[in-house]
C-alpha positions in Angstrom: -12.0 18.6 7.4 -12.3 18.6 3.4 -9.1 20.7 2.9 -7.2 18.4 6.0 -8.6 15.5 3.9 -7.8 16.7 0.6 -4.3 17.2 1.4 -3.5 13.7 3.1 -5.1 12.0 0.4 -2.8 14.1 -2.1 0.4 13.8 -0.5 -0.5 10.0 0.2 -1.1 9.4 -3.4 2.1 10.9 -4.5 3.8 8.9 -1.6 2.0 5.6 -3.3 3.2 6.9 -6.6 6.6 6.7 -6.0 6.3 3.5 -4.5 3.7 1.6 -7.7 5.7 2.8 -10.7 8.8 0.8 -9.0 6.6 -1.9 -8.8 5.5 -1.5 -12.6 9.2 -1.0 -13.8 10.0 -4.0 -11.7 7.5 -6.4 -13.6 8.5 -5.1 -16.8 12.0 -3.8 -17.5 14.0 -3.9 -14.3 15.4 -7.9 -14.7 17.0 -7.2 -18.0 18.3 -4.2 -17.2 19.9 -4.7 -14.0 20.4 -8.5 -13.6 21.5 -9.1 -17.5 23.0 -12.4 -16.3 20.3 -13.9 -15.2 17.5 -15.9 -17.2 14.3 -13.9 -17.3 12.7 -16.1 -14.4 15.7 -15.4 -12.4 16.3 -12.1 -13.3 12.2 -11.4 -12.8 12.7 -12.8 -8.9 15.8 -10.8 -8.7 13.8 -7.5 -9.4 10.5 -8.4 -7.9 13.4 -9.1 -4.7 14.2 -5.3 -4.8 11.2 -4.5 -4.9 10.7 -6.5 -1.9 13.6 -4.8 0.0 11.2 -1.4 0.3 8.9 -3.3 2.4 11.6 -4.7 4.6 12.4 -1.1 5.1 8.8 0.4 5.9 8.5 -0.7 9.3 11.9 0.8 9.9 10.4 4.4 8.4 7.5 3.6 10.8 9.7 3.5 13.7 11.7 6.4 12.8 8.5 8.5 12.1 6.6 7.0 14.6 8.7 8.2 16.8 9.3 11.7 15.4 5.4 11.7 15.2 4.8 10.7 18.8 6.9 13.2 20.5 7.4 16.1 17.7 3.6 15.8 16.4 2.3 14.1 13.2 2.9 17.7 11.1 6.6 17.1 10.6 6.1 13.5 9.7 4.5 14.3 6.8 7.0 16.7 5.4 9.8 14.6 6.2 8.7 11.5 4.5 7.2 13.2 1.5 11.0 14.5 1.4 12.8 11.7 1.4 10.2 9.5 -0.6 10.6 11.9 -3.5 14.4 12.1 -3.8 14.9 8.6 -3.5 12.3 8.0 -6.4 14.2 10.5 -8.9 17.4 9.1 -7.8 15.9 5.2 -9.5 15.5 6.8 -12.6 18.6 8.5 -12.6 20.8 4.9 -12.0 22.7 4.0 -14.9 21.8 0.1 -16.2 24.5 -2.8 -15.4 25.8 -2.4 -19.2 27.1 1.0 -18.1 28.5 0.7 -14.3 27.9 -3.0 -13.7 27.6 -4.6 -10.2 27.3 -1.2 -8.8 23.7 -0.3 -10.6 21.8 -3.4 -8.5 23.2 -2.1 -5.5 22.3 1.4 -6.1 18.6 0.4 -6.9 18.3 -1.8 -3.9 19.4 1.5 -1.7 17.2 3.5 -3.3 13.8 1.2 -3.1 15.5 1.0 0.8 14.9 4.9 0.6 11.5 4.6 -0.5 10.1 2.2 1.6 11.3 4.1 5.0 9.8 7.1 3.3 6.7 5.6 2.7 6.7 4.1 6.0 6.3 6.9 8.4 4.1 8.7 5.9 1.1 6.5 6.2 1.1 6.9 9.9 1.2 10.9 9.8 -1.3 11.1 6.8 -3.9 8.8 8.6 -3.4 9.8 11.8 -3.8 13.9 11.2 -7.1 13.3 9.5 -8.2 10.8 12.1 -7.3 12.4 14.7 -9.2 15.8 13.5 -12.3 14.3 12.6 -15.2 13.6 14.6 -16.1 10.7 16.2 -19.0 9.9 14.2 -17.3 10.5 11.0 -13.9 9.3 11.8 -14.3 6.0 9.1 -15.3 8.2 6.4 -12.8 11.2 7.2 -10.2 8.6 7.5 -10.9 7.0 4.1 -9.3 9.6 2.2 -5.6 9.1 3.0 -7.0 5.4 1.8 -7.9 6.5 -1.7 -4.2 8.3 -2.0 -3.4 4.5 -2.9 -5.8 4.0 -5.7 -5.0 7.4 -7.2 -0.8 6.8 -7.1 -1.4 3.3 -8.3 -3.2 4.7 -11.5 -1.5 7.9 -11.9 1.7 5.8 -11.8 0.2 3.0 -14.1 -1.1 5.9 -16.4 2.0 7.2 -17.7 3.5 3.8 -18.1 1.0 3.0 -20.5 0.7 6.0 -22.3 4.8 5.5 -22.6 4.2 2.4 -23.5 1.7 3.0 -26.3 3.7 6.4 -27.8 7.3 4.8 -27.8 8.7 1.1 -29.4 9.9 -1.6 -27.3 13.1 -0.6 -27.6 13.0 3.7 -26.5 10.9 2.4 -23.3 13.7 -0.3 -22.6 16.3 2.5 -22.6 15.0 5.2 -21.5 11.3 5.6 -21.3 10.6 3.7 -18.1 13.1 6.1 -16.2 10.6 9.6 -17.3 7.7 8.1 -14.4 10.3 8.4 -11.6 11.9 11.8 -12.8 7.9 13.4 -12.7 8.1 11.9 -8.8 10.6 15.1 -8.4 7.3 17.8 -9.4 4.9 15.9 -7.4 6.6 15.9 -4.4 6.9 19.6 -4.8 2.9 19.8 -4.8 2.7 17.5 -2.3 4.2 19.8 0.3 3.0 22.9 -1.3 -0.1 21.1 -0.2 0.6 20.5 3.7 2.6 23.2 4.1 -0.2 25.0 6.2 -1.9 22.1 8.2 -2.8 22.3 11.7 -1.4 19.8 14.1 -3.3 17.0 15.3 -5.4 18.3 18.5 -5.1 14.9 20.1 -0.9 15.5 20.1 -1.3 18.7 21.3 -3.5 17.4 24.7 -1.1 15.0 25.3 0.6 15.8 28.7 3.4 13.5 29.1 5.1 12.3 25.6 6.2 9.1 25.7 10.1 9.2 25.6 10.9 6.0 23.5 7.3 5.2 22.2 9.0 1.9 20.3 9.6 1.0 24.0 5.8 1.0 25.0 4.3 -0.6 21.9 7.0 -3.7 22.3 6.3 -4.0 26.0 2.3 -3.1 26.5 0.9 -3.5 22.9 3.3 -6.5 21.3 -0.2 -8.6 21.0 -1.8 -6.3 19.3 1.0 -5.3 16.7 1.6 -9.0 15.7 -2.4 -9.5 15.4 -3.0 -6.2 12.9 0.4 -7.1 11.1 -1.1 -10.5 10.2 -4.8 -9.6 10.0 -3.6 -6.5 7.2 -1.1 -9.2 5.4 -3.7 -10.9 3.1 -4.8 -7.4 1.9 -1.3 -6.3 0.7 -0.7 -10.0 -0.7 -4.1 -9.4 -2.5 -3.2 -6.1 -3.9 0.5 -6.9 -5.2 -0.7 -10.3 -6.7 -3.4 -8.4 -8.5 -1.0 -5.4 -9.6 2.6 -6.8 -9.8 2.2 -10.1 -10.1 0.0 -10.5 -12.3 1.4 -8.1 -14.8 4.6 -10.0 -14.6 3.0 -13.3 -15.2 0.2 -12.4 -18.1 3.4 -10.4 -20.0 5.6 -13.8 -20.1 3.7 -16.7 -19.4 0.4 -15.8 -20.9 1.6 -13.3 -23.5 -1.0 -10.8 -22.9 0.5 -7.5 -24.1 1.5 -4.7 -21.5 -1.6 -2.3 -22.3 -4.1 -4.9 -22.1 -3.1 -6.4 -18.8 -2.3 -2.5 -17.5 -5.8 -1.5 -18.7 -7.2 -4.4 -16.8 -5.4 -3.9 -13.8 -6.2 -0.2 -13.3 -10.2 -0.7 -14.4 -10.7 -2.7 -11.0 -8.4 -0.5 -9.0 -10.3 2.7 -10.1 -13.4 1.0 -8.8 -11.9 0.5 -5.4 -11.1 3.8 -5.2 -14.1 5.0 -5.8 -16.0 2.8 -3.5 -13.6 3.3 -0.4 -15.1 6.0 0.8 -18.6 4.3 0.9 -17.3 1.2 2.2 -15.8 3.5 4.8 -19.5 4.7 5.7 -20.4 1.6 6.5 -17.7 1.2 8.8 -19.0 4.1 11.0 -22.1 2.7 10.9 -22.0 -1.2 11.7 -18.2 -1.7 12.8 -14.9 -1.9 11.8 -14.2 -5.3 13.0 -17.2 -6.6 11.0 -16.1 -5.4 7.4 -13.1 -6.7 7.9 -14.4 -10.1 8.9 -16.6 -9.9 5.8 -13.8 -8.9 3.6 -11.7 -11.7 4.3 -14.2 -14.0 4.3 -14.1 -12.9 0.7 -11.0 -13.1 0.2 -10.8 -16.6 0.9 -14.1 -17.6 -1.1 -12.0 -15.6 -4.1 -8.8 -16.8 -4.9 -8.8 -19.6 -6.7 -11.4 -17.9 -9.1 -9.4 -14.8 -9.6 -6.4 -17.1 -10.6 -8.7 -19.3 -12.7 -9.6 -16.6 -14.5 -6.6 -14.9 -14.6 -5.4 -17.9 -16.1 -7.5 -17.4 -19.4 -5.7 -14.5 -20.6 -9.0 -13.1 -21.9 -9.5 -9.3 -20.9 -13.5 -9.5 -19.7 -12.2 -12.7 -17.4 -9.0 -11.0 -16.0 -10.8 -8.1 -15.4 -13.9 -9.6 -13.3 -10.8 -11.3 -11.2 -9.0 -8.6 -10.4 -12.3 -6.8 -9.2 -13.4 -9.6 -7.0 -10.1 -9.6 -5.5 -10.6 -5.6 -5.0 -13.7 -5.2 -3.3 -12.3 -8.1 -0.7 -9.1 -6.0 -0.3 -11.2 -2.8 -0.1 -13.7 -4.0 2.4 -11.3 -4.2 4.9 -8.7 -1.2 4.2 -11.6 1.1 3.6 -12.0 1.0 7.7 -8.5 0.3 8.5 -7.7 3.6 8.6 -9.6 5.0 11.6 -9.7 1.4 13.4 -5.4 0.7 13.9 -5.3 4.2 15.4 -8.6 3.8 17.5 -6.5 0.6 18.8 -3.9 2.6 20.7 -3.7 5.8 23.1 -2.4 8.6 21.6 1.1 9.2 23.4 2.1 5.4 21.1 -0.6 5.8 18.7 1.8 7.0 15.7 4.1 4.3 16.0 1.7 1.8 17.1 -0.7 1.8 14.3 2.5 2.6 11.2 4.5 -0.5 12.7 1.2 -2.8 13.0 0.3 -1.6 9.3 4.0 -2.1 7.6 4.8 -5.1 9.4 1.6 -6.6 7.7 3.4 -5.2 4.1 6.6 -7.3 5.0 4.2 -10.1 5.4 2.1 -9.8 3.0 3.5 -7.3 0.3 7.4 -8.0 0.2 7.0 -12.0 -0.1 3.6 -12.2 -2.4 5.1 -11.6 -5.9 8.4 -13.6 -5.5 6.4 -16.6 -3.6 3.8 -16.4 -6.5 6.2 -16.2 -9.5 8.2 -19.1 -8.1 5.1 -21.2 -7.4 3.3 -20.3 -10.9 6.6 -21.6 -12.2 5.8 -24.8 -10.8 2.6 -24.8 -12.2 0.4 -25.8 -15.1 -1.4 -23.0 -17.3 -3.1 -22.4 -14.3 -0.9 -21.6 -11.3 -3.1 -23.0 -8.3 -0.3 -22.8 -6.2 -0.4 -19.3 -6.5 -4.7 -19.4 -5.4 -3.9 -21.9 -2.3 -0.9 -19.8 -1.1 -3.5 -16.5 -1.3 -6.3 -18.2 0.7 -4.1 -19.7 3.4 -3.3 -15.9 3.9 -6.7 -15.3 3.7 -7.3 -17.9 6.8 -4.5 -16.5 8.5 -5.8 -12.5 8.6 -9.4 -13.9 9.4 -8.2 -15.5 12.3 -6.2 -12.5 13.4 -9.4 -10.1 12.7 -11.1 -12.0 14.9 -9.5 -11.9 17.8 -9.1 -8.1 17.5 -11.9 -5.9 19.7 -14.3 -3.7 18.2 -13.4 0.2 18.2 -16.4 2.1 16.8 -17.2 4.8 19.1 -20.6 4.6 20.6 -23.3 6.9 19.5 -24.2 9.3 22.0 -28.2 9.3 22.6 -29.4 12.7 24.1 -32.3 11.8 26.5 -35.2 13.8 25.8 -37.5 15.6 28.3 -40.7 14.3 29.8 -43.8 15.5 29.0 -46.6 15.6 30.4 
């Protein structure tokens, strides 16, 4: 189970990689690059709007893959998507800017992110369901939290070498070329990542299944549509919570606040590294009181939270930020630390690969894809202090708690061993 683990949460994190330092490039240097004719609120909603575009897509790769993984096994899912996921990552920092090839360089970098985002798509649903599906039922929360901390570690790894390019090179060398070196590294870590699974063992729960389903989209649409919409919009506020937190936010104390890029990076990835670390003990928890209930108590949070995090986000003063953004992370973290071994727990096997990867991405469309543009536009609105921004994260908030609780409970049972009377 450690090596199983190991590997999904390696391959997950360079996955996540590829995915975050688009995100990063998109809040800093994309707009003026690509959309030169826009002004910089314009052109910062045009790129956040690529960025958007590989959500769109990652229900799509969840179908695709889903369905590969439902009736081929969750094996070749993972090399498949690590595959494409790479490329199409190199590929962004290989596009030349609008100066060199005009109209054509937007619509190559919307292609690409489309790339990315079915990559990433089927490869949360073959990571998550390999180790959950291999580990025991006792354990399955905690097991399943690895792929979980792939996230944390692609989001700082990513967010790393921005800043350390940042810090080493002048405004100018990272505007022309020093923001593309992150995505060209993507090529080297894809090539660990499947070093890495090239020997796992298929998922033993594939392998019992007797009768594959033969269009497992078809199932999940006509016997499970209830429960997809309700884990898409219960998992929404957590991906709004993240991307406000780590693109948003970066866009918004760069140009409106005038934080500089290293201080608001530092920030960002101080609280992240602390949900990282505490996923897997969060995910303990889970095995031992309940999926449903952390996630209930993690929006819950959620909603208490967001109009401090965006008060205090609002100061531009790095003790303040940073205390927001980890409030915001330990809400986001109560509930994804489980999420992993409860959406596959939700469905039987012969759907479970598409089942769980569509509920999870469609909650990404709602919550990821939209959160950054919705917020830029509403801070622009705003005051010094975007409030707009807080109420549009807590009706989320409401939304997903409503959705969590009309979920059921999964947490196997504990098995109790009746012991022998004596006498």
């Amino acid at each position: 189970m450690l090596r199983l683990a190991a590997a999904s949460l390696a391959g997950t994190a360079i996955e996540f990689y590829d995915f975050f330092v688009y995100g990063t490039a998109a809040a800093l240097v994309l707009g003026p690059l690509f959309f030169p004719a826009f002004s910089p609120l314009a052109g910062t909603l045009a790129a956040f709007a690529t960025f958007g575009v590989g959500f769109v897509a990652r229900p799509l790769g969840s179908v695709l893959f889903g369905h590969i993984g439902d009736r081929r096994g969750r094996r070749p899912v993972l090399v498949a998507s690590l595959l494409l996921t790479g490329a199409s990552t190199v590929a962004v920092g290989c596009v030349p800017a609008y100066d060199t090839i005009g109209a054509a360089a937007p619509v190559l970098l919307v292609f690409l992110r489309f790339l990315q985002g079915l990559g990433l798509g089927g490869e949360w649903g073959g990571a998550v369901l390999l180790t959950a599906e291999h580990a025991p039922p006792g354990r399955r929360g905690l097991w399943s939290s690895f792929p979980q901390i792939g996230p944390s570690v692609g989001f700082l790894l990513a967010n790393g070498v921005m800043l350390a390019l940042s810090a080493a090179l002048s405004d100018a060398q990272f505007t022309q070329w020093g923001w593309r070196v992150p995505f060209w590294i993507a090529g080297g870590l894809a090539v660990a990542g499947l070093w890495l699974r090239s020997s796992l063992a298929e998922s033993p729960s594939f392998l019992k299944i007797d009768h594959h389903a033969r269009v497992p989209l078809a199932e999940v649409v006509r016997d499970h549509w209830r429960l997809v919409l309700l884990t898409a919009g219960a998992l929404s506020v957590g991906y709004a919570i993240f991307y406000a937190v780590t693109t948003w936010s970066l866009a918004y104390g760069t140009e409106r606040l005038g934080v500089s890029r290293s201080t608001m990076l530092t920030c960002i990835m101080a609280a992240v590294l602390v949900k990282g670390a505490l996923t897997p003990l969060v995910a303990l928890l889970g095995d031992r009181y309940g999926r449903r209930p952390l996630c209930l108590a993690g929006c819950t949070a959620a909603v208490l939270w967001m109009f401090p995090l965006v008060a205090l986000l609002a100061t531009g003063a790095p003790p303040a930020m940073f205390v927001g953004f980890l409030g915001a992370m330990l809400a986001f973290i109560t509930m994804f630390a489980v999420i992993a071994a409860y959406l596959p727990e939700l469905y039987e096997p012969r759907v479970r690969c598409t089942g769980a990867a569509v509920g999870y991405n469609l909650g990404g469309v709602l919550g990821g894809a939209l959160t950054p543009i919705v917020a830029t536009a509403l801070a622009e609105q705003g005051g010094r202090v975007p409030w707009g921004v807080a109420a549009y994260l807590t009706v989320l908030a409401l939304l997903s708690l409503g959705c969590f609780a009309l979920l059921p409970e999964t947490r196997p049972a504990p098995v109790t061993v009746e012991q022998p009377a004596t006498g």
